[in-house]
N, C-alpha and C positions, 0 to 999 in steps of 0.2 A: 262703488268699485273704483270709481276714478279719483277718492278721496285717500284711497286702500294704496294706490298704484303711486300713488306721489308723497306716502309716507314711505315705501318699500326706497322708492329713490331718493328722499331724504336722509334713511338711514342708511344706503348705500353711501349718501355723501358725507355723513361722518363715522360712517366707517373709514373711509379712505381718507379722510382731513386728519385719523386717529393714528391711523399708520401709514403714513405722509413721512419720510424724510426729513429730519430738523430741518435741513437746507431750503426741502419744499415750502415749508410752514413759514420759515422766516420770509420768504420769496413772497409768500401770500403778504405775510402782513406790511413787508417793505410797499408792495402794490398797493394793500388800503393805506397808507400811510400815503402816498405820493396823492392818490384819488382823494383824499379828504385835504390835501394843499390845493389840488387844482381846484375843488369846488370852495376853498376859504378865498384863491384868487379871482375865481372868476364873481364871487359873491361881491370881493373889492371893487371890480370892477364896476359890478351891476348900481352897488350902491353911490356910488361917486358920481355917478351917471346924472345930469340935471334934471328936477321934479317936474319942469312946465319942458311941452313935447307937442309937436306937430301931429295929430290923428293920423294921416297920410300919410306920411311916413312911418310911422311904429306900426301902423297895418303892413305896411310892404317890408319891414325888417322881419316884423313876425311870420310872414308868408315865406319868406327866405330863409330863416334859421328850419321852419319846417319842412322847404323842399329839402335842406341839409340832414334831417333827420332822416324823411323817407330816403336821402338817398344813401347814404351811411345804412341802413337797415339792408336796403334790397343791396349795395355792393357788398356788405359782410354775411347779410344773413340768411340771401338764398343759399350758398354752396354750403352755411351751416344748418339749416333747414334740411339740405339732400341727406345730410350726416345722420342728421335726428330719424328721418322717414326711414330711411331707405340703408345707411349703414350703419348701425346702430345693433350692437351684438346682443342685447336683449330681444330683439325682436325674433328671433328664430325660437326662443322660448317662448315668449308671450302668445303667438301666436299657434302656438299647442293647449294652450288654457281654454278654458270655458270662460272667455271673456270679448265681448262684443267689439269689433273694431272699431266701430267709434269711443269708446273710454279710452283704448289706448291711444285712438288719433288726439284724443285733448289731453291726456296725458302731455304728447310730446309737443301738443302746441303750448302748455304751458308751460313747457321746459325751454322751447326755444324762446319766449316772451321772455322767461326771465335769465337770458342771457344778453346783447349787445341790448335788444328793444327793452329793457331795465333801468339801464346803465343810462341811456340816453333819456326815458325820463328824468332820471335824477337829474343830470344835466342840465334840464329845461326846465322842471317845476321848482327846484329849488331858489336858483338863480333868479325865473319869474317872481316868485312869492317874495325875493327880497325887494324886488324893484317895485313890486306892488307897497308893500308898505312902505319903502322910500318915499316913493311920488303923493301917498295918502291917495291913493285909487279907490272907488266906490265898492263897498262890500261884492257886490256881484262878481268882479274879478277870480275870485277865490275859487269859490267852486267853478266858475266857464275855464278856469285854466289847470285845476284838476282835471278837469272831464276834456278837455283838448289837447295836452299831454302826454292824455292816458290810451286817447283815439287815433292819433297819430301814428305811433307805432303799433299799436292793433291794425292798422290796416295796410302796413308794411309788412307786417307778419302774416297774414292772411294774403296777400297780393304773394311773397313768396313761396308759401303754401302751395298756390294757384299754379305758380310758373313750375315749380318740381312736378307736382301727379301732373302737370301737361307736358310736359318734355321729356319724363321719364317712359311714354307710350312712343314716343316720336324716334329716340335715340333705338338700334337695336339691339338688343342684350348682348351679344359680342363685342361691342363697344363700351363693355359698364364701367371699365375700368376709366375710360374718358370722360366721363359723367358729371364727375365732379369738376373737369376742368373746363365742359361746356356750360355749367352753370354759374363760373365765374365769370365766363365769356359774356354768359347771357346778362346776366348783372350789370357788366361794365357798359354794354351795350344801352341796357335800360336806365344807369344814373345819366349818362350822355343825352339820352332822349329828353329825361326828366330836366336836365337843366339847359335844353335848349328849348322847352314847350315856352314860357316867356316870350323869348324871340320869334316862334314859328307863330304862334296864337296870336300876338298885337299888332296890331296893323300900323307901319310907320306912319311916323306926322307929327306934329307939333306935340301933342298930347300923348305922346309914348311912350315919351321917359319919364325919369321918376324924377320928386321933388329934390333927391340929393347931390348936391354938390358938382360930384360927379359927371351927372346926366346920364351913366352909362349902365345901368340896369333899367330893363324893361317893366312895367307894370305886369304882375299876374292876373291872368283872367279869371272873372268873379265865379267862373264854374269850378275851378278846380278846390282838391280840398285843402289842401295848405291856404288858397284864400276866405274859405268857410273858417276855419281856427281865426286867420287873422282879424275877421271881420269879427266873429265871436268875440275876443280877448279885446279888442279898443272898444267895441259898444261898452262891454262890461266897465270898464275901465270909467266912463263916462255917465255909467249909471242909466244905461238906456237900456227897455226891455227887451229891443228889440234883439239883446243877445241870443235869447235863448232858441229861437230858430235856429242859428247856423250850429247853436251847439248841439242840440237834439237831430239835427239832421248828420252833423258827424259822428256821433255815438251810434246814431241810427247803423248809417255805414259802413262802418267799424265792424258793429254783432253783427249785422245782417250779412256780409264777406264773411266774416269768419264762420258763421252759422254755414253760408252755402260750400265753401270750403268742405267743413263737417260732413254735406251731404253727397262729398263724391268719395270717401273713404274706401267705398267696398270698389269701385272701379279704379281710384289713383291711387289709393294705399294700396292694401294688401294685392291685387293684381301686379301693381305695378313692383312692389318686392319681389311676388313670383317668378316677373319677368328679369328682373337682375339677378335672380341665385340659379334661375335655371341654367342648365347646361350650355358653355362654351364651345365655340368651335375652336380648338387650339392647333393650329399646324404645325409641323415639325420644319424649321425653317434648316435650308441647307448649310451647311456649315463653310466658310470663308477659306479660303488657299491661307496655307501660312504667310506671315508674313517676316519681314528681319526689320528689328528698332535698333536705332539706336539709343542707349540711354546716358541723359545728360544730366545736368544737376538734380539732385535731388530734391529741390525746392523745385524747381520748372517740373519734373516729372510729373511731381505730387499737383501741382496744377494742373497740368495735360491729363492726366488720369480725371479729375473733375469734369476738363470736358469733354472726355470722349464720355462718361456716362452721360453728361446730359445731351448728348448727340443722339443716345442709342434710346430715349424715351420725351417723344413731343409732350408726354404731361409737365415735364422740367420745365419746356418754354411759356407753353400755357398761362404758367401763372402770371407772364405778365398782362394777360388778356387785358385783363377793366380796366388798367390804369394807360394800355394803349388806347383803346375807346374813350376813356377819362379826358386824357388830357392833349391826343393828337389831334382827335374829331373836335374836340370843343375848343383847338388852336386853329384848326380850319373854319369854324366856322368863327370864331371871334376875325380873324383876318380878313372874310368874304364878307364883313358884314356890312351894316349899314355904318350911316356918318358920324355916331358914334366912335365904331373902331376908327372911322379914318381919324379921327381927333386923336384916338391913343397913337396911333404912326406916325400923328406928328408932335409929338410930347418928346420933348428933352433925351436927347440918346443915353444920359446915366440915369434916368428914372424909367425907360423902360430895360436897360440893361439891367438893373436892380431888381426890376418884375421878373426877368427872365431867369436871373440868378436863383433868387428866391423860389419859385419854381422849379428851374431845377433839383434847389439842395432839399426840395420835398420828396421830390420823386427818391433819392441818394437815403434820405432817410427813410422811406417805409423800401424802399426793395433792398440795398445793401445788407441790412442785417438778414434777412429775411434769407437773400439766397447764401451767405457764407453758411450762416444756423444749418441749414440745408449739406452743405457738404460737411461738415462733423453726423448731423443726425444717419443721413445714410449710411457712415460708416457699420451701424447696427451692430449685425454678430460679428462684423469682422473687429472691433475695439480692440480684442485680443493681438491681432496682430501687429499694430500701433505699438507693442511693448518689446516686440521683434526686431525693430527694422532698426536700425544701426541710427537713428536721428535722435538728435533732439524735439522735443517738444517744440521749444520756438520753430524747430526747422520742417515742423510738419505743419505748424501756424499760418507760417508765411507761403510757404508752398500751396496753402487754400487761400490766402487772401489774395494773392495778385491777381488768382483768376478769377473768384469773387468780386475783384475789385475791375480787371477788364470790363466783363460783359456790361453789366449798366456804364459803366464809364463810355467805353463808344456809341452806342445809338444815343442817350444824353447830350452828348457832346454835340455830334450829328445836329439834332436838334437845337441846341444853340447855336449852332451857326445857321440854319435855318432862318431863326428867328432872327439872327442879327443884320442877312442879308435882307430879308424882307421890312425890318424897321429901320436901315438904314445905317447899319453903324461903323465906326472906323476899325481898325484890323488891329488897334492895340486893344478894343473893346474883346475881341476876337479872343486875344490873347491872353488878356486879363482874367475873361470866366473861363478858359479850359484849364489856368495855372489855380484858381481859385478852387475848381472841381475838383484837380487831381490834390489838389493837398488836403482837402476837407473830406472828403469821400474815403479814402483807407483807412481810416478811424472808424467810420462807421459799420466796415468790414468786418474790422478787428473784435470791435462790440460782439457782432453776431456770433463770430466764432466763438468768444466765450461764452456766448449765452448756449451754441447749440452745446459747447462741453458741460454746462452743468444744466442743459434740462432739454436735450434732444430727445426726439422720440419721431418712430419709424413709422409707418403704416405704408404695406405697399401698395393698398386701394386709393391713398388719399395720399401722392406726394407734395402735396401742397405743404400738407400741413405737419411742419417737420421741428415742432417744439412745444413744450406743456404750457397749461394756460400763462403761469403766472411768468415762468420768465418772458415766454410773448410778449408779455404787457411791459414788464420791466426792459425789456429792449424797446417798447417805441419809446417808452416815456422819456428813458434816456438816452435815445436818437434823436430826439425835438430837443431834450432842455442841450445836448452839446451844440446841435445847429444854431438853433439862439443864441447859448455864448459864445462863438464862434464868428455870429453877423455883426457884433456889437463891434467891436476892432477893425469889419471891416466898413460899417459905416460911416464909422471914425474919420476915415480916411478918404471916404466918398461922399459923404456930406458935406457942404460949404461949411466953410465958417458962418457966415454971414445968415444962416440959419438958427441960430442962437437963439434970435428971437421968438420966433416959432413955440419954439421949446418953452421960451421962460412965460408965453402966457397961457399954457397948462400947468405949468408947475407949481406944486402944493402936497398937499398930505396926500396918503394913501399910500398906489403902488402904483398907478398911472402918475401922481402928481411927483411921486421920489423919485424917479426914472425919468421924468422928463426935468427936474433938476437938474440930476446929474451931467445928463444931457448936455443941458444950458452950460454946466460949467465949461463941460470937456469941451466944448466945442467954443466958446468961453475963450479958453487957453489955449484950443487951434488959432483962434485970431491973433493971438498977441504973441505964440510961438510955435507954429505949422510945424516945422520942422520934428520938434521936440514929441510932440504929439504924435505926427504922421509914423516916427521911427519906434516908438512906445507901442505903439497899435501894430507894427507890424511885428514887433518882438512878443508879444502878447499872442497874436494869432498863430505862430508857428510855436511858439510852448502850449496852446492847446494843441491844434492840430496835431503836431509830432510826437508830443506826451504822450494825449491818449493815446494815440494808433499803437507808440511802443509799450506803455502801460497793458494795455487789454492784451496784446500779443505777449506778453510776459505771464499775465495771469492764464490765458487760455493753455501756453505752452505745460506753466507749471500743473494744471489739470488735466492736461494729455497723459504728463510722465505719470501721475498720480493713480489714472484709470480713471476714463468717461463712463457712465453706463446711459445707456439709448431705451427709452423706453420704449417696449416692443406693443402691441395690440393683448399678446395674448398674459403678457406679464403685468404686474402690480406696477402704478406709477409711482 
């Protein structure tokens, strides 16, 4: 039955790849297209990498790319896990079948595997398997790094599994609609945990840190399972048997979670469904005294209108859950920490104002596209009226970017200054990254907007999630590669000269060794004429920056007047 049940959903998915919109389709394959460069770059990478390698080390990098995988898994793939369980519009029919709740529970456990926990094996085994035959590794590699790859995200997917039928009992049904934005909560909360177990688990002291460079990553403790892989993948690596312990106790792991998973099905699945579609308590809320507006520009309006909706529903705020737990909690705890951090606060005021930058224009680029996307996608049934209203397209563009472009821009900001007081820094530092924020950041607004006009889509159970797969993808891929070309100009300008050197004893073949050529040059010809450079680098960064922003905002406009359509739940995407 369970072999029955995922041919039904494989011809479901070419049925709809079949009658998918050219637009959709090309948007598909533009996204393999981008996914088979990054894995050709990062393969560059893997392979340029030197053959002879410290054991100690490549155990603690390998322990670290895997706490990065579980935690990538549990911050995307619980709130997608709730989708597959529990909102998931097949299941009101399947559930009428003569068919056992566990086939369908593995059903959708191997629907959710093979979405983000997929993708991130690719990622990992591919890359591995080239650096293994780079370095001429001992045959055992091969398989311990298939089978620890493949364990890793099995038991991210099971761990979230675990936390939905346990939360879904805890939340009350008149809350279901909030469901999915406590489980992002919950996510954000648990990758914060995950990447501070390191520092909570090892005891300070001489022997705490790690062999690199740095000093400032802690040793994983040999219980956890990102250190079972790691330990696995170098014995292997070294041709010692003692691999196959850690690997057969991670595999072990892996099925055994996901098996017990399997055996709560009839109490966390299908009850826990019962308890979401059951009857709401809905009150008739009283209705507001009128009120008198005044109305002003039509660009401001059209912002103001964005934010009184998201005033009038906390799941709007919500989504910034994880990445508050992300990256405030784990700025708190880097600043309280041990002598470590005290060494980063006292590091060079432009290379931690470059760390904080940098940081920032992370956060800039996964939320800015994310929440503009969001105010086109809600527009939903009302798109009609967009063809009404006496504006231009660009004038209905801009009127959702500025406030798009507000809300993260202030609490971000906030934040840098923050950090600047606390690491010390002078007030033109101050001034520097909130001019460098506000001119880099509306671009990446602008992005979203076009993305939400050609692949919005509604759901009013899940306002998260407010765009179809493919442009999703196509919007981060190209909010990271404009952020990088974007840094390079202003590196330019904040790197020394005198740095040159650096550069020229990496440089060589590849895409590591062609970049840091360049590199050398440019910085090269800062020495011998600053001037010339410094002004070239800023004329550069404002035709990105201003480009795009008015580029996207021209195309989003021109797809306004054209006619959006919002894919709805109950409509063909």
């Amino acid at each position: 039955m369970i072999r029955t049940l995922l041919g039904v959903q494989a011809r479901m998915l070419k049925h709809t790849m079949e009658t998918n919109k050219t637009g959709t389709n090309v948007s598909h394959a533009i996204i393999g297209f981008v996914v088979i460069l990054f894995l050709l770059f990062a393969l560059n990478i893997v392979t340029s990498l030197p053959t002879a390698y410290d054991t100690e080390l490549v155990e603690l990098l390998f322990s670290y790319v895997f706490m990065m995988v579980l935690g990538l898994i549990l911050l995307m793939g619980v709130p997608q896990v709730f989708k597959h369980l529990y909102a998931s519009r097949d299941l009101t029919f399947l559930f009428t079948l003569p068919i056992k709740v566990s086939h369908i529970f593995w059903v959708k456990y191997i629907q959710s595997f093979l979405n983000i926990p997929a993708a991130l094996f690719i990622v990992t085994f591919l890359p591995g398997l080239a650096y293994g035959l780079h370095a001429g590794v001992h045959g055992f590699f091969y398989p311990a790094l298939l089978v620890v790859t493949l364990a890793i995200p099995a038991l991210g997917v099971a761990a979230a599994y675990f936390i939905n039928m346990g939360l879904v009992h805890i939340i009350p049904a008149k809350r279901a609609n909030e469901l999915m934005t406590v489980m992002s909560a919950v996510s954000g909360v648990l990758v914060y945990g995950m990447f501070q177990l390191p520092n909570l688990l090892t005891e300070p002291g001489p022997g705490s840190e790690t062999a690199l460079p740095t000093g400032l990553l802690p040793e994983m403790p040999a219980w956890l399972p990102m250190s079972w892989g790691a330990s696995a993948l170098t014995s292997a690596m070294a041709g010692d048997v003692s691999f196959l312990l850690p690997t057969v106790g991670l595999a072990v792991a892996a099925a055994g979670l996901s098996f017990a998973a399997s055996a709560l099905v009839e109490k966390g699945f299908r009850s826990g469904w019962i308890q979401l579609n059951e009857g709401k308590n809905k009150k008739k809320k009283a209705g507001e005294k009128g009120r008198r507006f005044k109305v002003g520009s039509p660009v401001a309006e059209i912002g103001w209108k964005e934010w009184r909706y998201m005033k009038r529903d906390i799941r709007e705020w919500l989504i910034f859950m994880p990445f508050v737990f992300l990256f405030i909690f784990m700025g708190f705890g880097y600043t309280a920490g041990s002598s470590s951090v005290a060494a980063f606060r006292e590091l060079d005021p432009v290379l931690s104002w470059t760390a904080v930058q940098a940081a920032a224009l992370f956060i800039y680029a996964f939320f800015n596209g994310s929440l503009s996307a969001s105010f086109v996608a809600r527009e939903a049934g009302s798109t009609w009226m967009l063809h009404v209203l006496p504006l231009t397209g660009v004038q209905i563009a801009c009127g959702k970017l500025w406030m798009s472009w507000l809300i993260p821009f202030l609490p971000v900001s906030v934040l840098q200054m923050t950090a600047g007081i606390l690491l010390g820094w002078p007030v033109s530092f101050f001034l520097l990254g909130l001019v460098l924020s506000a001119l880099i950041s509306p671009a990446l607004s602008a992005l979203g907007i076009w993305t939400g006009a050609i692949g919005g889509k509604y759901n009013p159970s899940n306002p998260q999630n407010r765009l179809q797969f493919a442009p999703s993808l196509l919007m981060l891929v190209l909010s990271y590669v404009y952020v990088l070309l974007t840094l390079i100009p202003v590196l330019l300008v904040v790197v020394p000269a005198e740095s040159a050197g650096l550069f020229e004893k990496v440089a060589g073949g590849g895409i590591i060794g062609g970049s840091a050529s360049a590199a050398a040059s440019l910085l090269q010809l800062k020495l011998t004429n600053s001037a010339l450079v410094t002004a070239g680098s800023i004329l550069v960064f404002l035709f990105l920056t201003i480009g795009t922003c008015v580029a996207f905002l021209y195309l989003a406009g021109r797809r306004i007047e054209q006619g959006i359509q919002v894919s709805m739940p109950d409509s063909k995407e």
